[in-house]
C-alpha positions in Angstrom: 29.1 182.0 109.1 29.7 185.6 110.7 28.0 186.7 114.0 25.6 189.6 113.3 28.7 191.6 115.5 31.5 190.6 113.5 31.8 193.1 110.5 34.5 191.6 107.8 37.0 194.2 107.7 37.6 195.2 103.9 40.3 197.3 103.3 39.1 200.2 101.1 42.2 199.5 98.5 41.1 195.8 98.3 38.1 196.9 97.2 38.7 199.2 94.6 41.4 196.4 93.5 38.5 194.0 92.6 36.2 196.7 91.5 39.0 197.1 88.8 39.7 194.2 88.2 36.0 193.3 86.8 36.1 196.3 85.2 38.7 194.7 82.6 37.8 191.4 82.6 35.7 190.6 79.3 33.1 188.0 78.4 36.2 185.9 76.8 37.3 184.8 80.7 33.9 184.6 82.1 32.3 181.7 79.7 34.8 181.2 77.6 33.4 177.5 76.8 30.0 179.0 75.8 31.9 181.5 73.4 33.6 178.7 71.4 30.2 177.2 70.3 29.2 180.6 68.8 28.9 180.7 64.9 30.9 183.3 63.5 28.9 185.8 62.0 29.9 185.6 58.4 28.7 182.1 58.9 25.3 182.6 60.2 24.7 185.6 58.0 25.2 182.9 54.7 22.2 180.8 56.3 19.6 183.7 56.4 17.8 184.5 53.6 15.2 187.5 52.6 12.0 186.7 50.1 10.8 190.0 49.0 7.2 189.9 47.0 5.1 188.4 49.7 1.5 189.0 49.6 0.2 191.9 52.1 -2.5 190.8 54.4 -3.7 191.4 57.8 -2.7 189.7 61.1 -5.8 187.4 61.3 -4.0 185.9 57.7 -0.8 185.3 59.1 -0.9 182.0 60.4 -2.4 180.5 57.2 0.6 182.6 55.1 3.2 181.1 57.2 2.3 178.0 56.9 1.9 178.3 52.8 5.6 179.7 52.6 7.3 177.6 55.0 5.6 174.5 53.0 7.4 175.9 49.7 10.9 176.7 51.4 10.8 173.8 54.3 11.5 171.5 50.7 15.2 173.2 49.9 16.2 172.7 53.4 15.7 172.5 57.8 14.5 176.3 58.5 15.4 176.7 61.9 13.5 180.0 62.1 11.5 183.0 60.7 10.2 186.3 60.7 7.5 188.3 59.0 7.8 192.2 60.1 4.7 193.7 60.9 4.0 197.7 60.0 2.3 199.7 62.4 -1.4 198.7 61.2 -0.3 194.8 61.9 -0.1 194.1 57.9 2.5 192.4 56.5 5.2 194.6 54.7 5.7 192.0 52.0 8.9 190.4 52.8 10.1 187.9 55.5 13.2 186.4 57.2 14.2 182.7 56.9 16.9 180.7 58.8 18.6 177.6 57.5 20.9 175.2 59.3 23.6 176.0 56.9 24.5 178.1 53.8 24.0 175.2 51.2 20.5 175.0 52.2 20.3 178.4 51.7 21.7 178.7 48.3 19.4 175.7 47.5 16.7 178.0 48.4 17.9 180.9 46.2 18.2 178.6 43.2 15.1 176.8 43.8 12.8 180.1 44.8 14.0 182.8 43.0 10.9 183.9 40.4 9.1 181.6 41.7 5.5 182.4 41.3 3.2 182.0 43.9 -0.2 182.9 42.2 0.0 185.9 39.1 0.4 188.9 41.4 3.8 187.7 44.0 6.5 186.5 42.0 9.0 185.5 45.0 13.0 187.4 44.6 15.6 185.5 47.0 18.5 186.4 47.7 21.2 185.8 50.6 21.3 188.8 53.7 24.7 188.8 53.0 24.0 190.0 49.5 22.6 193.2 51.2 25.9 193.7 53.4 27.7 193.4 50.6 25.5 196.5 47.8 26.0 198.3 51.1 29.8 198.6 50.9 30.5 199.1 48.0 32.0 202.4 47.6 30.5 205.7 47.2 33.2 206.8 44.0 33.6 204.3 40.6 36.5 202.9 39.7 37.3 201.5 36.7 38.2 197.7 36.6 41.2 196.5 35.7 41.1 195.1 31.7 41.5 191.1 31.8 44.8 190.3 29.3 43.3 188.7 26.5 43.9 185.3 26.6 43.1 183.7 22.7 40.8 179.9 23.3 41.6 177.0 21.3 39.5 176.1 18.2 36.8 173.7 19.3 36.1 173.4 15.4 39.5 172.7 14.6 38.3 169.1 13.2 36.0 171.2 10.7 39.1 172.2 9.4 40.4 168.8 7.8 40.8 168.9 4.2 39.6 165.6 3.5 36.1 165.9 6.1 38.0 163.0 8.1 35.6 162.3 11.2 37.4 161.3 14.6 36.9 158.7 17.1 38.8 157.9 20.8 39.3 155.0 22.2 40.9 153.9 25.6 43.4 150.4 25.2 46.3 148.7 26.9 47.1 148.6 31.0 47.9 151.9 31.4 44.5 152.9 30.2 46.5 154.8 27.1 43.7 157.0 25.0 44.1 157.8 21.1 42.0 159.8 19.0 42.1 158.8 15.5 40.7 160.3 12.0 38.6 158.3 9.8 41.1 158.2 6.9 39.9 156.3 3.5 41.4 153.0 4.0 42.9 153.2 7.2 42.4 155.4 10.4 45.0 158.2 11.1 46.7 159.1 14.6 45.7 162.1 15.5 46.6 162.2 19.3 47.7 159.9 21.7 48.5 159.8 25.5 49.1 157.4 28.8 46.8 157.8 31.8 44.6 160.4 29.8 41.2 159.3 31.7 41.0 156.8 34.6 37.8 155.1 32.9 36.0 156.0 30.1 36.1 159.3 27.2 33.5 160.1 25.1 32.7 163.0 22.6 30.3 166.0 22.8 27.5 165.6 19.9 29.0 168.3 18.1 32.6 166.8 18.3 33.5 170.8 20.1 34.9 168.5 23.4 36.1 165.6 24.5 35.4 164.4 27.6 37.5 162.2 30.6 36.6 160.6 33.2 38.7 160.8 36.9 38.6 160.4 40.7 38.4 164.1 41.3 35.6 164.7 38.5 35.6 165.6 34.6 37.9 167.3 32.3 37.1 168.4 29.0 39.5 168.9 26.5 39.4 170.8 22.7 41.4 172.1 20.4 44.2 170.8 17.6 46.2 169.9 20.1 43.5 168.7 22.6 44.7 171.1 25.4 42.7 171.1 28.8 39.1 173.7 28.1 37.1 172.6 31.3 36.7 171.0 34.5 34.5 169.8 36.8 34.6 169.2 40.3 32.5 166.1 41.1 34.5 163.4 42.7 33.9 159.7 42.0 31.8 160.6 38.6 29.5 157.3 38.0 27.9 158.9 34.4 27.8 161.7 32.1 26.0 163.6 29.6 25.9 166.1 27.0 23.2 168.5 26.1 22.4 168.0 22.4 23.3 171.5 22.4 27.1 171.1 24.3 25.5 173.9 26.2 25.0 171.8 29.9 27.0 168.9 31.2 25.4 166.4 33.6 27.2 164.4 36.3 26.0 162.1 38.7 27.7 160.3 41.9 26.5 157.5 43.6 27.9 158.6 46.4 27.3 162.7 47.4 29.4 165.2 48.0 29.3 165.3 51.9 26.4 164.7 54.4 25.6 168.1 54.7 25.5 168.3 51.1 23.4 165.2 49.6 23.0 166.3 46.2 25.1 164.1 44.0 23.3 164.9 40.4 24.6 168.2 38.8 23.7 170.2 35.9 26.9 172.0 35.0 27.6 175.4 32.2 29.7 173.6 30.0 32.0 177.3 28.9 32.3 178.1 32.4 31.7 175.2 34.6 29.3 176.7 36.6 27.2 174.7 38.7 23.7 176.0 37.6 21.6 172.9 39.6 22.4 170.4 41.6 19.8 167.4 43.1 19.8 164.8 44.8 18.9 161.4 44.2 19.1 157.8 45.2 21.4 155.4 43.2 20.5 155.2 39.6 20.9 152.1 37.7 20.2 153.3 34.4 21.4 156.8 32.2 20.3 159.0 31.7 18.1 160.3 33.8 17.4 163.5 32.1 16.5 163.3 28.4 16.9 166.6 27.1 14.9 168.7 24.0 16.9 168.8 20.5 18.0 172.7 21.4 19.1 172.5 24.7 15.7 174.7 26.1 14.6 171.7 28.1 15.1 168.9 29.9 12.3 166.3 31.6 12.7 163.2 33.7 9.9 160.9 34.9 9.1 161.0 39.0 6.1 158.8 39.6 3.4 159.7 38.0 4.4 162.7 37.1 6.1 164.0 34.1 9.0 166.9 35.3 10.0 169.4 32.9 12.5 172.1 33.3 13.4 175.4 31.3 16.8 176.6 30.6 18.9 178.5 31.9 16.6 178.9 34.5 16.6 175.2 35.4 13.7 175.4 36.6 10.4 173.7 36.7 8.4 174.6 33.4 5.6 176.9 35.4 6.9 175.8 38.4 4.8 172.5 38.9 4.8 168.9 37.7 2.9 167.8 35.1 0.5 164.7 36.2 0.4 162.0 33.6 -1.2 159.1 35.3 1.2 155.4 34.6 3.2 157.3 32.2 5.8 154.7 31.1 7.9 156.3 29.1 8.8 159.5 26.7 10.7 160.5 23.7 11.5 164.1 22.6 11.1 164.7 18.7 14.5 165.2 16.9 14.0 168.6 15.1 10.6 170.0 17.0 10.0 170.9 21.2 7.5 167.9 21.5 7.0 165.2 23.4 6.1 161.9 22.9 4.8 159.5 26.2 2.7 156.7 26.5 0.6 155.6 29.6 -0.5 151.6 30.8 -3.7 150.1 30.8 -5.0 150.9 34.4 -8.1 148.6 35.1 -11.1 150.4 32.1 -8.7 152.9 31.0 -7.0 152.0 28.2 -3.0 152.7 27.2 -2.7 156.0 25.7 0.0 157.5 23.2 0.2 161.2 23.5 1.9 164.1 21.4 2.1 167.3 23.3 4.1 170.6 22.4 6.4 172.3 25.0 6.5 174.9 26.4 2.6 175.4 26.0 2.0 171.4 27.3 -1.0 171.1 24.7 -1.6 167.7 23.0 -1.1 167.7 19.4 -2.3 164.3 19.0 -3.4 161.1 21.0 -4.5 157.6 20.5 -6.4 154.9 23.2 -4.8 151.5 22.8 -5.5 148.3 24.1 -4.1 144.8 25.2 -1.0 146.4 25.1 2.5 144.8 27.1 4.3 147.2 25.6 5.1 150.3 23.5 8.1 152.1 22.1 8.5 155.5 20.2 10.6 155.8 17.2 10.7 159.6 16.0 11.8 160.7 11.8 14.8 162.7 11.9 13.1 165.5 10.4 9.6 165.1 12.8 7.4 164.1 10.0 6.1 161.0 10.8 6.1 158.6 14.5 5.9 155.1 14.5 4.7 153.5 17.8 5.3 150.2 18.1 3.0 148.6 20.1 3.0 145.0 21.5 -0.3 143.0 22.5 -0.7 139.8 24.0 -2.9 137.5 22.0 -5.7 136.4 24.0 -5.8 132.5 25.5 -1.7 132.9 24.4 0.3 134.1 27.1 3.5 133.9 25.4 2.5 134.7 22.0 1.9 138.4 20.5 1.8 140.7 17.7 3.3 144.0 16.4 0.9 146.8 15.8 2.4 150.0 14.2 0.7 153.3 14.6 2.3 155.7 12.1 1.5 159.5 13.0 1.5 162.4 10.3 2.8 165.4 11.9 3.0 167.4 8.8 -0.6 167.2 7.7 -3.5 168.8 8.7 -5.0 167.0 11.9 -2.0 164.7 12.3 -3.7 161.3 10.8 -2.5 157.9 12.4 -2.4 154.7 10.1 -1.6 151.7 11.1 -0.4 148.0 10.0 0.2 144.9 11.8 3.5 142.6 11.7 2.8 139.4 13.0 6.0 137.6 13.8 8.6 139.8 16.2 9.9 142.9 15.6 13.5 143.7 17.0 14.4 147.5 16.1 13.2 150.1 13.6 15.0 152.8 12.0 14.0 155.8 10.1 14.6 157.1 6.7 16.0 160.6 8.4 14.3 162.7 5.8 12.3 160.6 3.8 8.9 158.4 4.6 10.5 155.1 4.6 11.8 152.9 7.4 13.2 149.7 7.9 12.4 146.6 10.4 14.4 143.7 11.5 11.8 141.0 12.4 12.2 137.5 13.3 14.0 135.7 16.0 17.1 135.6 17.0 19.7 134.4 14.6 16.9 133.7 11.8 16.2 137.8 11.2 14.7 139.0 8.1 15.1 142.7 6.8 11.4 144.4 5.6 11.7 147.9 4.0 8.2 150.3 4.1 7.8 153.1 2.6 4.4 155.4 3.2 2.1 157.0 0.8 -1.1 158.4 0.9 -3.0 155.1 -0.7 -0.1 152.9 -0.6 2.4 150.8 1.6 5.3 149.3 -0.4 7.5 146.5 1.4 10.7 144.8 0.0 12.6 141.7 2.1 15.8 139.8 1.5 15.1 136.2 0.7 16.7 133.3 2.7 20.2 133.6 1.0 20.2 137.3 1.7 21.1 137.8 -2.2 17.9 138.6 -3.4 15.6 141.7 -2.4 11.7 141.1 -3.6 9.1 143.7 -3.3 5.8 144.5 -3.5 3.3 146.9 -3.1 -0.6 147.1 -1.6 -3.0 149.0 -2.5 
């Protein structure tokens, strides 16, 4: 320590030396450590997102307006922060900030948000800040873009083109897990194409024959064509099942295991043309497919979660009005072949008896319903052509525990007020099947390896049966009035 006399003795040049010397010294040598931790900022400009269409309220509404939004936008991911700009009369200017920890939870946001509606006058629009730093460079004078060089697609109808309508079928054989597609010839099938290590699994056909799909550790390929030449793929590693829209339209994979921890989602909804991930979720491990059952034209798609019956809108893929539909014990559901209806039933819960419900999508109004009771269990078989529904209905037979009955329910969809007969089978009933156009149908009843076949056919008065005798050479019928 210097006595007050003592006065260091700077030399004037040292000084300006060090004066100059942190001058040119930049943040980079003074806390350098701290600097490496910093986020780049095309990274932390990919977490933020804007929501324009906010409602417009005072400060003393703010609180309560926060807390409504951050509800809706805490579910696609951590926000880390906010900010609702204020004008100069403290009102809200109808659009807010919103930080996530990364930019997946902000594209989960934009999928998830975007149009949704809030009440009938705020219809939310997301989109990414980095969005707006991007329509604000793009240049002031238009130039053309470049013409793609046409490149002709194989003909996923090719098949159509067969002169003897031959259908085809694959199937996977041998140790090296070689695949051959094969036509349906008259006596014999035909070899259409064949190769080693085509899938890793398992193949399997679009409905409308257009693809065929295979299965591998990096995800799915599809394939198409006369010569079955590579169409698609789609990157979803360690595929466990997969579906087609009824419309080829959409592709669904699921994982059991997800893509990485900051990404859980491990069930994705896929473009099929482009392979466009259009919505991804995440889910625990299924152990049953599918999860989704999708509508005839490939407008909708519904699952069950709880009690609650989840239907979403293409291509939006979105939540149909943006909510759940509540459907107390709902069991199961069945969309009609031909028609955008439903088809669910609901348990006996305490006094309120099972219920079979018909409702029409998108407008969710019932077309029909019935109460049922004593019932263990119920299944829906729908007509081809979505004239008639059978329910099949299964009670327990008081004081017998192990003994019940069939009860059909056959609804009229066709006719005016949808009237529901019914008929009663009494020994068990293993499947049904529809005449596809016509009002017949067919039951195998009986127990196992002692079945019987009964044929029904429905009129307005009159149910005619037919069964095969013991020998199985013989087919009696009969008729009740």
């Amino acid at each position: 320590m210097l006595d007050d006399e003592e006065v260091p003795n700077y030399h004037e040049d040292d000084v300006q030396e060090a004066r100059k010397l942190v001058e040119e010294m930049d943040d980079s040598a003074l806390i350098s450590d701290v600097l490496d931790k910093r986020p780049s900022s095309s990274e932390t400009i990919e977490n933020v997102i804007i929501v324009d269409n906010i409602p417009v309220t005072d400060s003393s509404k703010l609180v309560k307006l926060t807390n409504v939004l951050l509800k809706i936008f805490s579910k696609c991911g951590k926000v880390e922060t906010h900010h609702i700009p204020l004008d100069d009369n403290q009102k809200t200017k109808g659009f807010m900030f919103i930080v996530y920890r990364n930019g997946q939870e902000a594209t989960n946001a934009i999928s998830s948000c975007n149009g949704y509606k809030l009440d009938k006058n705020h219809c939310f629009a997301v989109n990414r800040l980095s969005d707006f730093e991007h329509c604000m460079s793009i240049p002031d004078k238009w130039e053309d873009p470049k013409p793609e060089p046409y490149k002709p697609q194989a003909n996923l109808k090719s098949w159509l083109c067969d002169p003897e309508c031959f259908d085809q079928f694959a199937i996977v054989h041998g140790k090296n897990r070689n695949t051959a597609v094969h036509s349906c010839g008259p006596n014999q099938s035909i070899s259409v194409q064949q190769r080693e290590f085509w899938t890793e699994s398992h193949v399997k056909f679009s409905p409308k024959g257009s693809y065929l799909a295979t299965c591998h550790k990096q995800g799915i390929a599809l394939w198409g064509g006369p010569e079955f030449s590579k169409v698609g793929r789609f990157n979803h590693p360690n595929v466990t099942y997969f579906q087609f829209s009824p419309c080829e339209r959409y592709f669904v994979t699921y994982s059991k295991t997800s893509l990485s921890p900051e990404d859980p989602q491990n069930l994705i909804i896929w473009e099929t043309r482009s392979c466009l991930n259009k919505r991804a979720f995440s889910l625990p491990v299924l152990n049953y497919w599918p999860y989704f059952k999708w509508s005839h034209d490939g407008q909708f798609f519904a699952t069950i979660t709880g009690d609650n019956l989840s239907i979403y809108s293409t291509p939006s893929m979105k939540l149909l009005d943006n909510k759940k539909i509540s459907v107390q014990n709902i069991r199961d559901f069945s969309w009609c072949p031909c028609e955008n209806w439903i088809a669910y039933w609901q348990s006996e819960n305490k006094n309120i008896p099972a219920r079979v419900t018909i409702m029409d999508v998108p407008s969710c109004e019932p077309l029909s319903a019935k109460n049922l009771f004593n019932v263990s269990n119920i299944e829906i078989f729908w007509q081809n052509s979505g004239n008639y529904l059978a329910v099949k209905v299964d009670r327990t037979i008081k004081n017998k525990k192990e003994a019940s009955e069939n009860v059909f329910e056959i609804f009229r969809l066709r006719e005016k007020d949808i009237p529901v007969e019914n008929f009663e089978i009494k020994s068990k009933v293993m499947s049904l099947s529809w005449d596809p156009k016509g009002p017949r149908f067919a039951v195998i009843q009986g127990e196992q390896g002692r079945t019987d076949v009964s044929f029904f056919k429905i009129g307005e008065k009159i149910l005619l049966s037919a069964r095969l005798s013991p020998t199985r050479s013989v087919i009696v019928s009969s008729g009740v009035l």
